[in-house]
C-alpha positions in Angstrom: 11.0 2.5 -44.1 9.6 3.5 -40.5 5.9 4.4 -41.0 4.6 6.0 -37.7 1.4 5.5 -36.2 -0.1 8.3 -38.0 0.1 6.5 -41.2 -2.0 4.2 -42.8 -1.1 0.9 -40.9 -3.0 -0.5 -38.4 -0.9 -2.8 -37.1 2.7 -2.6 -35.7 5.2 -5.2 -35.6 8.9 -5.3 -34.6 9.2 -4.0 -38.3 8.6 -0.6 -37.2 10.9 -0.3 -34.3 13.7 1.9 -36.1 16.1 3.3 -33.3 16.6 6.3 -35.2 13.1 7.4 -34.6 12.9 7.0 -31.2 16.1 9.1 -31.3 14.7 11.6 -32.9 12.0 11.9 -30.6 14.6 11.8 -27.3 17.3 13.8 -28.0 15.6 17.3 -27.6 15.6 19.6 -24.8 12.5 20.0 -22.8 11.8 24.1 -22.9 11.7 25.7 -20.0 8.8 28.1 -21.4 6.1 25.0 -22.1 6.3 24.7 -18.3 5.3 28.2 -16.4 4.4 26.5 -13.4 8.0 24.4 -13.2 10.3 26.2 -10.9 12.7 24.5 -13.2 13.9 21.7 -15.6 16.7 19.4 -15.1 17.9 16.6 -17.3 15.3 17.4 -19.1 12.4 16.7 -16.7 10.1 19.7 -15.2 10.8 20.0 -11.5 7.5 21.4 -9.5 7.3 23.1 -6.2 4.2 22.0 -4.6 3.5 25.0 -2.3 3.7 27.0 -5.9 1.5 24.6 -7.3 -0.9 24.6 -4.0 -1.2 28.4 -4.2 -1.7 28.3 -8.1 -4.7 25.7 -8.2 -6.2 27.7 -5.1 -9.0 28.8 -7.7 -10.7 26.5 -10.3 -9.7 28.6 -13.1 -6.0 28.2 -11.5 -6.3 24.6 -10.9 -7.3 24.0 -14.6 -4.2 25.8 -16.2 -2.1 23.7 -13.5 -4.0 20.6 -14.5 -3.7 21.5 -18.3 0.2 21.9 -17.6 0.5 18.6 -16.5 -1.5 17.1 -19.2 0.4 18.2 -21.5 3.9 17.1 -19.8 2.7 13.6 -19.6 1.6 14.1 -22.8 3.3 15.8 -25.1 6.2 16.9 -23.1 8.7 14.7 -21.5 6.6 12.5 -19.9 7.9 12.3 -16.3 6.9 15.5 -13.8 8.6 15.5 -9.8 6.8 16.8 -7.7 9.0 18.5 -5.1 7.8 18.3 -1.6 4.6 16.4 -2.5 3.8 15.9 1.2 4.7 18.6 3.1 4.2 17.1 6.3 7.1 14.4 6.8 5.1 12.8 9.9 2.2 11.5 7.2 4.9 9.7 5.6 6.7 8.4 8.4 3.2 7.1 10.0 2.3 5.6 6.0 6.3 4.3 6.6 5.4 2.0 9.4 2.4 0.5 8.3 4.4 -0.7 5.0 7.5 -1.3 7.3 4.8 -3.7 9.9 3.7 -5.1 6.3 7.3 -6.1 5.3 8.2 -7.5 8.1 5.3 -9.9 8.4 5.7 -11.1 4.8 8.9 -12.0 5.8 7.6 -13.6 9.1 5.4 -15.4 7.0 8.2 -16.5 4.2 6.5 -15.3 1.7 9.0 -13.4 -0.9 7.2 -11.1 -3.5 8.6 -11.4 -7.1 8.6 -8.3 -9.4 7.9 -8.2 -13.0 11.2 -6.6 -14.2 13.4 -7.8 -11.6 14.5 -10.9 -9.8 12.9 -12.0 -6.7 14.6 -11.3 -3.2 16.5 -7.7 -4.7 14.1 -6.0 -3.2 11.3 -6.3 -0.2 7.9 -5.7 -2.7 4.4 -5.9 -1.1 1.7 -6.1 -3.4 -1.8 -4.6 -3.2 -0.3 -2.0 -0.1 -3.4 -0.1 -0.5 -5.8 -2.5 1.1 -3.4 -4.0 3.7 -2.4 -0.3 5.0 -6.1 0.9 5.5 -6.7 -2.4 7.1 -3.5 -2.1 9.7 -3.6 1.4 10.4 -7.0 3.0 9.1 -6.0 6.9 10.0 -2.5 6.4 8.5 -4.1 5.4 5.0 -6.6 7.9 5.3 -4.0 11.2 6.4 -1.6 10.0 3.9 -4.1 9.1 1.0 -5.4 12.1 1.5 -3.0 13.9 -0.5 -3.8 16.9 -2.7 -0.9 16.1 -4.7 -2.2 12.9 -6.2 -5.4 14.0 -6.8 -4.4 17.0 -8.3 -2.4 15.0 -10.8 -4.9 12.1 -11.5 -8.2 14.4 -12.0 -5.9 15.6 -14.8 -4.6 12.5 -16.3 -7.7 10.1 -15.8 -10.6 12.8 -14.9 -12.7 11.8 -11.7 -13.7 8.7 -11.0 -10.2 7.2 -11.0 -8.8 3.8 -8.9 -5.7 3.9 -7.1 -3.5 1.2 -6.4 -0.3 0.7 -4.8 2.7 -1.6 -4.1 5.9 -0.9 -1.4 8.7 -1.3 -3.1 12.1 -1.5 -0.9 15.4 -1.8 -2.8 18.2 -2.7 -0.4 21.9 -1.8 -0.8 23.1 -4.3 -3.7 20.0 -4.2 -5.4 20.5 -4.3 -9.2 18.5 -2.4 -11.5 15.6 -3.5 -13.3 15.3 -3.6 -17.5 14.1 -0.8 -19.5 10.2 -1.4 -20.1 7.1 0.5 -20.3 3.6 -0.5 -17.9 0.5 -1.5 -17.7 -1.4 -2.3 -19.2 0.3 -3.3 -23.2 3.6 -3.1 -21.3 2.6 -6.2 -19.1 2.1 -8.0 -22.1 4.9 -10.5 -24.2 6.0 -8.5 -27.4 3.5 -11.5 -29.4 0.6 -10.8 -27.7 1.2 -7.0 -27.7 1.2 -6.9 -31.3 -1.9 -8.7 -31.6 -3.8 -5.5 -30.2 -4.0 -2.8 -33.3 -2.3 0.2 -33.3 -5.2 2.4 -32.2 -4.9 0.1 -28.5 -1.2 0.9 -28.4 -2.0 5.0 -28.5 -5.3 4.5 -26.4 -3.7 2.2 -23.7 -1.2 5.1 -22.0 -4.4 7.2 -21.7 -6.1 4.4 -19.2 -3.2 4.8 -16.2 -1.2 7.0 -14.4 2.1 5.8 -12.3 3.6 7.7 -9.8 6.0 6.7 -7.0 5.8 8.9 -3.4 9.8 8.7 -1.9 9.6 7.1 1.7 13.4 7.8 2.1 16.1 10.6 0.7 17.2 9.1 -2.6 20.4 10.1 -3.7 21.1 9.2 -7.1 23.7 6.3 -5.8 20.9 4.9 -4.2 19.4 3.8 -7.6 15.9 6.2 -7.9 14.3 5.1 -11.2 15.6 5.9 -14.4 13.9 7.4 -17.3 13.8 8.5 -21.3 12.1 11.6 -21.1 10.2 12.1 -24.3 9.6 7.7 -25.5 6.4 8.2 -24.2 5.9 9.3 -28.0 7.3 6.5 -29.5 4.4 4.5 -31.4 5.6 1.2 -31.5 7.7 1.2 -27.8 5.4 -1.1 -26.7 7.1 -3.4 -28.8 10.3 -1.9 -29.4 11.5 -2.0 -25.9 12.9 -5.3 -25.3 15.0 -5.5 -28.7 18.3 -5.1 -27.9 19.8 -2.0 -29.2 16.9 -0.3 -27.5 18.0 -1.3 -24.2 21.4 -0.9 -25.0 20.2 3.3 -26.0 18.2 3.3 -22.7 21.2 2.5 -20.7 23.5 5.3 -22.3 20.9 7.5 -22.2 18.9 7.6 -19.6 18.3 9.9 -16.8 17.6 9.8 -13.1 17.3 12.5 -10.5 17.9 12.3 -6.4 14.2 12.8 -4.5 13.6 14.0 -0.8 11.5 12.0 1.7 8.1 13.5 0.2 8.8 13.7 -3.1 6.7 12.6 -6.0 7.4 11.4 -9.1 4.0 10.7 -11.7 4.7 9.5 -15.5 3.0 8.2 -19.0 3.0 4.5 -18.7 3.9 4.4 -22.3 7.7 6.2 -20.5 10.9 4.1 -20.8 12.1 3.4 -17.7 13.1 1.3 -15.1 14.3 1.3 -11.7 18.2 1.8 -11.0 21.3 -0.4 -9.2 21.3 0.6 -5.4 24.8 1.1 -5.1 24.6 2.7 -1.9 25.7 0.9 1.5 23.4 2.3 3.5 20.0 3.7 2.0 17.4 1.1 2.1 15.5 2.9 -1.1 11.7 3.0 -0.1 9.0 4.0 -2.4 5.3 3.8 -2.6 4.5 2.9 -6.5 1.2 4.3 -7.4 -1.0 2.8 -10.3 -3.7 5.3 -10.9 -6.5 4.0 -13.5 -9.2 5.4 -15.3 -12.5 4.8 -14.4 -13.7 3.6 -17.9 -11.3 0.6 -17.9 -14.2 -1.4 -16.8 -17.5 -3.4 -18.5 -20.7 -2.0 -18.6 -22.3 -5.3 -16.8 -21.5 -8.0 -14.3 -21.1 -11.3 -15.9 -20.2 -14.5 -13.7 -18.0 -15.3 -16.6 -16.6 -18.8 -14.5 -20.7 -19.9 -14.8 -20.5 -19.2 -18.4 -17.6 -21.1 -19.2 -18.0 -24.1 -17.6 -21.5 -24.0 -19.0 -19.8 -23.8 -22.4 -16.8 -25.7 -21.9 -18.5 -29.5 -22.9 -19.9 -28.1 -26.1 -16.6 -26.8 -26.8 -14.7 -30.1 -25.9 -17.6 -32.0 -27.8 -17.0 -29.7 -30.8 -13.0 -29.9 -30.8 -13.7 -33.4 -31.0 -16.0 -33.3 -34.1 -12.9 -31.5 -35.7 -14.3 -27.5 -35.8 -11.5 -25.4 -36.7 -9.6 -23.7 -33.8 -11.0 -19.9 -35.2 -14.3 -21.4 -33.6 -13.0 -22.4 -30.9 -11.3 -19.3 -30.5 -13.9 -17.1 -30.9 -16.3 -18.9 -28.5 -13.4 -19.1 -25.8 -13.1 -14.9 -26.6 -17.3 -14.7 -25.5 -17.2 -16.6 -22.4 -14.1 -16.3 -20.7 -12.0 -13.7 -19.3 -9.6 -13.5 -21.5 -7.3 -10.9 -19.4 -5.7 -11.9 -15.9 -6.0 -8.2 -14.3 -6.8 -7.3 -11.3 -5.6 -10.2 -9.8 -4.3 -10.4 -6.1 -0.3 -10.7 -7.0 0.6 -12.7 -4.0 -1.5 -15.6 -4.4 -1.6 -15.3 -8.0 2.1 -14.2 -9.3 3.2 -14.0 -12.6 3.9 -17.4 -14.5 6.4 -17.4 -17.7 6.5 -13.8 -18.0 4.8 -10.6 -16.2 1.2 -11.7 -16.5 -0.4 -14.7 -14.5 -2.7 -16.8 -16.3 -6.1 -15.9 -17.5 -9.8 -17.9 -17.3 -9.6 -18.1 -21.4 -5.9 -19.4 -20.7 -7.2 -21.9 -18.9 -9.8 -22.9 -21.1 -7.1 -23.4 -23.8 -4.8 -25.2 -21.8 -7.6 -27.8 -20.8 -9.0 -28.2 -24.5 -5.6 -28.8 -25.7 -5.1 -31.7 -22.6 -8.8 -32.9 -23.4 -9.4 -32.3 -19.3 -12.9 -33.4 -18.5 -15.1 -30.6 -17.5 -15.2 -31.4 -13.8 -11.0 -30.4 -13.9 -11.5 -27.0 -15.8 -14.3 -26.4 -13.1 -12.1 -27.1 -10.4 -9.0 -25.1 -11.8 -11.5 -22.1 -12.5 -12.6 -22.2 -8.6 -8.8 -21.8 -7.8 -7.8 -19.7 -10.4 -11.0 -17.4 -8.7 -9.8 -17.7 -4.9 -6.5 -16.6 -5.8 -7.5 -13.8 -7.5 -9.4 -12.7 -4.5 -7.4 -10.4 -2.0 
């Protein structure tokens, strides 16, 4: 039997993926009447007009009933909200459009190819950490187009102040093929093994640490392949695990639902949303999107630790150990204390994903050299690099 995450377990495992749950949760209509400020809903997803919302947020009380809307879409609702005419201004774009365009084209100058994590590399034109390398080439194009009332309307409700943003160009040429069904960061990065070693608590809490959105740099009709989604999976407790099985890709793809966008649009949704982005089978629309990553301020330490010092201080006691035979739950938990054990934020060009959508971690090191008996002048050295790349 399916036992949800309001039950008694505290663990999930591929044992309580049951299609017909997520079903259930999916196939309803999204009410028109939980979403006063929507000038509509279509295909199930609330459609927003942003000089409506601009004019209703014009007081704080106003804001907060927006903001409490939109909470509750991402939510409880279907998870997905457009944002019609986001940027009402079409130069901002265009001028944010040639910076990434300029960025593109020296990547490719430079033969560099960036890889995504759901698709095959050279389907599309990606450019990782866009946020840094647009204020950096054109300094009042980041700052016109970042300053957007849009996205911080919609992250001060998601995340609260305080919040990061991130972002990566995404260009999908005609051809392009779609990506597979998946959820996001952070649980969604992860293989289904590891994923399941985090209790179910993580699983609800982990959807609450990031917003994405995606800002349309182009008209996207829907032959142009604009990302498709499950309104309402955002709900389903175990989808973290669920959504690489099979039959749950299979639903996605008869299911699914994806809506055309105007240069200017925006699009913001629940990590925890299935979805993925669809086949450009246009000839002639070069697809162009700004993906947004929006995290919460809390998903951060309370101190500084130089956690490459402490590991290779570490690391010969540990090797010394091993060889004295302790079990590998000490070595484990030691390894868990000193090193990172997670490889985000990481700078995606010089440190792209290896076997799967994460790159390798400091504690994935350490493993790797205790199992190969490396002397501690390797690990040091591999830590070094490990640390440069990861530097942007």
């Amino acid at each position: 039997m399916h036992r949800t995450l309001s039950g008694p377990r505290a663990w999930l495992s591929e044992r309580d993926c049951d299609l017909g749950a997520l079903r259930e949760l999916v196939e309803r209509e999204t009410d028109p009447a939980d979403h006063p400020y929507a000038s509509g809903v279509e295909r199930n997803v609330p459609l927003y007009d942003c000089d409506r919302l601009r004019a209703a947020s014009a007081t704080a009380d106003g804001r907060r009933d927006v903001q409490t809307e939109l909470v509750r879409a991402l939510a409880e609702g279907p998870g997905v909200v457009v944002l019609r005419g986001a940027f009402p201004d079409r130069e901002v774009v265009r001028r944010a459009g040639a910076a990434f365009d300029e960025l593109i084209a020296r990547q490719r100058a430079s033969g560099a190819a960036a890889g995504d994590h759901f698709a095959r590399p050279g389907a599309n034109d990606r450019v990782w950490n866009a946020l840094e390398k647009t204020a950096l080439l054109d300094p009042e194009a980041f700052a016109d187009y970042y300053a957007n009332d849009m996205i911080a309307l919609v992250s001060t409700a998601w995340l609260g102040p305080g919040y990061q943003v991130t972002s990566q160009i995404n260009v999908v040429n005609p051809g392009g093929a779609a990506q597979t069904a998946h959820r996001d960061y952070h649980l969604g990065f992860l293989s289904a093994e590891v994923a399941a070693a985090y209790p179910a608590h993580v699983h609800r809490l982990s959807p609450a640490l990031t917003l994405q959105g995606a800002v349309a740099h182009c008209d996207m009709p829907v032959e142009s392949g604009p990302t498709m989604y499950l309104p309402h999976s955002q709900k389903y407790g175990p989808g973290y695990l669920a959504w690489r099985l099979p039959e749950f890709q299979a639903y996605f793809e008869a299911h699914h639902v994806q809506l055309p966008l105007a240069e200017g649009d925006a699009v913001f949704f629940n990590p925890a949303l299935l979805h993925a982005a669809g086949h450009n089978r246009s000839t002639d629309v070069r697809r162009a999107a700004n993906l947004l990553q929006v995290s919460s301020a809390f998903g951060r330490a309370m101190e500084s630790v130089d956690r490459e010092a402490v590991t290779n201080a570490v690391y010969p006691v540990l090797l010394r150990r091993r060889a004295e035979g302790v079990g590998q739950a000490w070595l484990d938990a030691v390894v868990a204390a000193s090193a990172e054990g997670y490889p985000f934020p990481t700078n995606l060009d010089s440190d792209p994903p290896v076997d799967g959508a994460t790159p390798s971690s400091q504690a994935d090191l350490v493993h790797r050299a205790l199992a190969g008996e490396w002397a501690p002048e390797r690990l040091r050295a591999a830590l070094r690099d490990g640390a440069a790349r990861r530097e942007s």
